[in-house]
PATOR-715394 format. One record per residue (C-alpha): residue in three letters; x, y, z. Coordinates in pm, 1 decimal. Each point is the difference from the previous one (the first is absolute). Layout:
% residues N
+-----+----------+----------+----------+
:   r :       c1 :       c2 :       c3 :
+-----+----------+----------+----------+
: ALA :        X :        Y :        Z :
...
+-----+----------+----------+----------+
This chain:
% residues 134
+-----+----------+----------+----------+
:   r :       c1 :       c2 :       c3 :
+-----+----------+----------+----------+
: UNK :   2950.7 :  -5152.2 :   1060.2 :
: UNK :   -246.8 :     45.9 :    253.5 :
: UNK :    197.2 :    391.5 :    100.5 :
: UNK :    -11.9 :     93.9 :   -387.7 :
: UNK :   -395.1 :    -69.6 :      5.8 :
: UNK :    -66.9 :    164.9 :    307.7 :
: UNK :    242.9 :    309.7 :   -163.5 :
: UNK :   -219.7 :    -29.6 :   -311.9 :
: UNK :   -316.6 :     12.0 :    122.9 :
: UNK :    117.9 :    317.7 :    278.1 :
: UNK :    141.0 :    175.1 :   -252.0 :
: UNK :   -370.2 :    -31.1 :   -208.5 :
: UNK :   -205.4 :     63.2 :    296.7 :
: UNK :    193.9 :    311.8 :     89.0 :
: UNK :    -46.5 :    121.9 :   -348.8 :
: UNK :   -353.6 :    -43.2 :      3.1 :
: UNK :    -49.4 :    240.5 :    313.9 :
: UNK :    131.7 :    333.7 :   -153.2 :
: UNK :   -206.2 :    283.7 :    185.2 :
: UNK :   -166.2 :    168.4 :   -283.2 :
: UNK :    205.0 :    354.9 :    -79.7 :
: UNK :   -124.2 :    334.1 :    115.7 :
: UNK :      8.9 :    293.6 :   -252.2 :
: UNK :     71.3 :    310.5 :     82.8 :
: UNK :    -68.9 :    337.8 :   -196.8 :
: UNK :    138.3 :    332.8 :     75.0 :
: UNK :   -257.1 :    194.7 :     22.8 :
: UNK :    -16.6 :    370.6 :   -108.5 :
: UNK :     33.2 :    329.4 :    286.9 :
: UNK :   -130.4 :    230.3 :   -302.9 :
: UNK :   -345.9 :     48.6 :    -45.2 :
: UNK :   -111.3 :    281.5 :   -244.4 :
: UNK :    100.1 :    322.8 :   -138.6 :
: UNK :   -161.3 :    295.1 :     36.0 :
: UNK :     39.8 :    308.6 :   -218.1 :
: UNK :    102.6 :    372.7 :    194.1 :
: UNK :   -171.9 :    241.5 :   -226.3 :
: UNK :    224.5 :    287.6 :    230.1 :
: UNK :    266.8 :   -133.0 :    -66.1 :
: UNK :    -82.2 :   -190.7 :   -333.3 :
: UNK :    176.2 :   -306.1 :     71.2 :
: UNK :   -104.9 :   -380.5 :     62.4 :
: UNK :     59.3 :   -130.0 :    397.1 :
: UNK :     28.5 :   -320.1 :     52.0 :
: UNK :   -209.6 :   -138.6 :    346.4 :
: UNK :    109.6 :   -282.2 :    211.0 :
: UNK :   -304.2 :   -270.6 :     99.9 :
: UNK :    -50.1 :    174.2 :    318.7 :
: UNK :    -63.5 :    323.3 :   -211.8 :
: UNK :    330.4 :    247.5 :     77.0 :
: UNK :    154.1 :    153.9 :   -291.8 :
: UNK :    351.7 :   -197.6 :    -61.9 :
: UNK :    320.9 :    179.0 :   -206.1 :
: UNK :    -19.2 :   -331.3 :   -238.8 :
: UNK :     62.8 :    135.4 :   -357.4 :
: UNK :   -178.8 :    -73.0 :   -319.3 :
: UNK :    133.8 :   -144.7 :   -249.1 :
: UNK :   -276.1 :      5.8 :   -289.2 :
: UNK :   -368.8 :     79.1 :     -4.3 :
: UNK :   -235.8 :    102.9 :   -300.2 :
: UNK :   -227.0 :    341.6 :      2.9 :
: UNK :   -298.7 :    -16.8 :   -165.5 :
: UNK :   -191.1 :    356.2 :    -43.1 :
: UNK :   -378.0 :    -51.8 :   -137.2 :
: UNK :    -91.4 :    312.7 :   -186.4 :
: UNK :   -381.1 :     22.3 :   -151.8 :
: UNK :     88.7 :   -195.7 :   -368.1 :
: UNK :    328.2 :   -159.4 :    105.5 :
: UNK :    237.3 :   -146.6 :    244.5 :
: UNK :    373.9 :    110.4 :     30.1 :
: UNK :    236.0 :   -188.0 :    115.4 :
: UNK :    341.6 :     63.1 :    153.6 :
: UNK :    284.6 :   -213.3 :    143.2 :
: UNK :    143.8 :     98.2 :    383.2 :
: UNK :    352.1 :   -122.8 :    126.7 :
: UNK :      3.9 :    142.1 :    328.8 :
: UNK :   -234.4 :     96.5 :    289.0 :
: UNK :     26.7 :    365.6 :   -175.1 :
: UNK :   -240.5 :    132.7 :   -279.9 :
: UNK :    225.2 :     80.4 :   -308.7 :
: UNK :      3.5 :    336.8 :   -122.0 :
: UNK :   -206.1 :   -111.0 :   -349.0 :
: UNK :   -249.7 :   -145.5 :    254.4 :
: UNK :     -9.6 :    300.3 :    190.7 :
: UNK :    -46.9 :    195.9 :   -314.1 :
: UNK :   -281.8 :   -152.6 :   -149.8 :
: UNK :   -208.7 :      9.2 :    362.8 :
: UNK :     34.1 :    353.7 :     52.3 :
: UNK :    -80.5 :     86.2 :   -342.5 :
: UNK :   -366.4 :   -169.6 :     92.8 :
: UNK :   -283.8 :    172.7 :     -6.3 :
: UNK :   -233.4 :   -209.8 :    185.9 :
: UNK :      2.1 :   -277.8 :    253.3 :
: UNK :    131.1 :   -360.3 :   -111.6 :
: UNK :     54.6 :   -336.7 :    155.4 :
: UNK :    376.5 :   -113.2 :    -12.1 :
: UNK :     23.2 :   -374.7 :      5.4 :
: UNK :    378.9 :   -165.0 :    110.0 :
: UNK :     44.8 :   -340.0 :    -73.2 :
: UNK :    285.2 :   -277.9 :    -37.2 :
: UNK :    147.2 :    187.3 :    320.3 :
: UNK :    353.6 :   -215.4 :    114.8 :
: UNK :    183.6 :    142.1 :    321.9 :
: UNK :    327.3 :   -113.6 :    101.6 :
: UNK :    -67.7 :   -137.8 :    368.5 :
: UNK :    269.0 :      1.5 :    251.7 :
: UNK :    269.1 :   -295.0 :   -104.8 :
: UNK :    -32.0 :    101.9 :   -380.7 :
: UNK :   -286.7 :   -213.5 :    -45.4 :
: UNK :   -269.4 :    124.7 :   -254.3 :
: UNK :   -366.8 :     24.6 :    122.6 :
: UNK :   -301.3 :     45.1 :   -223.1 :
: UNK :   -285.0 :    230.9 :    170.6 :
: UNK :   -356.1 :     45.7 :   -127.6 :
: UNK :   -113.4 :    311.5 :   -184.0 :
: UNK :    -90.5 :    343.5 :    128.0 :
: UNK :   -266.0 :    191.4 :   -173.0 :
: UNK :     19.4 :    351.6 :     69.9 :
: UNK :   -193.8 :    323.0 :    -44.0 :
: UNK :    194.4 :    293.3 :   -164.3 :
: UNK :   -146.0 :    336.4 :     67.2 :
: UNK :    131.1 :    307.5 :   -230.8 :
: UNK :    154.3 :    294.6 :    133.5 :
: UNK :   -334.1 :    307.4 :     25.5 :
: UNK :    223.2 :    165.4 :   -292.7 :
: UNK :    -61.7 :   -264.6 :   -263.5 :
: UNK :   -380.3 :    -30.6 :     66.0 :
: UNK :   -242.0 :    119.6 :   -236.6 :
: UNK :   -186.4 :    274.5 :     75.2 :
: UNK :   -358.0 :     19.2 :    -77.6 :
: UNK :   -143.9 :    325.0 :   -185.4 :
: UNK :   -268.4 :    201.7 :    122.5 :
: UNK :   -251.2 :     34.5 :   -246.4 :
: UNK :   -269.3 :    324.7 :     37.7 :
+-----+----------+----------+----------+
């Protein structure tokens, strides 16, 4: 009887000294993306700031014109061609605004990165060019 106590109360005591649990979280290598207006294509950086080959899996394009904003959807680190249309057919400078950027880290796991906002200059072609009134 006295063994079966002594078992019950060991068994209780031990219970009651469970270290607390340590959580661990993966965190991200990616940082940010960056856009390459030479070669018109998103990069992806690391957290130490060196351009990685990670690809891109979605991001949004936002082009802000003078009376509206237009918006386009991206599934790779690439510019589509409709994208690529519509900012060389510009005739002045715009911001470009990506958002809801996800990159496929190393491992297949999907990282969200913050937004870029990005100045897009027109080719000297496309400006306007201001008359010379005598």
């Amino acid at each position: 009887m006295l063994v079966a106590l002594c078992l019950i109360t060991l068994s209780q005591v031990l219970r009651a000294q469970d270290p607390p649990s340590i959580k661990v979280r993966k965190s991200s290598n990616l940082a940010k993306a960056v856009f390459d207006n030479t070669s018109d294509k998103l990069i992806v950086m690391d957290r130490y700031g060196n351009p990685t080959e990670s690809r891109i899996l979605t991001y949004r394009l936002h082009i802000k014109l003078k009376r509206e904003t237009k918006v386009f959807d991206g599934h790779s680190n690439s510019l589509t061609p409709e994208m690529m249309r519509f900012l060389k057919g510009l005739s002045s400078a715009t911001k470009l605004f990506f958002t809801d950027i996800k990159a496929e880290e190393e491992g297949g796991h999907l990282t969200e990165l913050p937004d870029v906002i990005e100045t897009w200059f027109p080719e000297c072609g496309n400006c306007d060019k201001k008359r010379n009134r005598r």
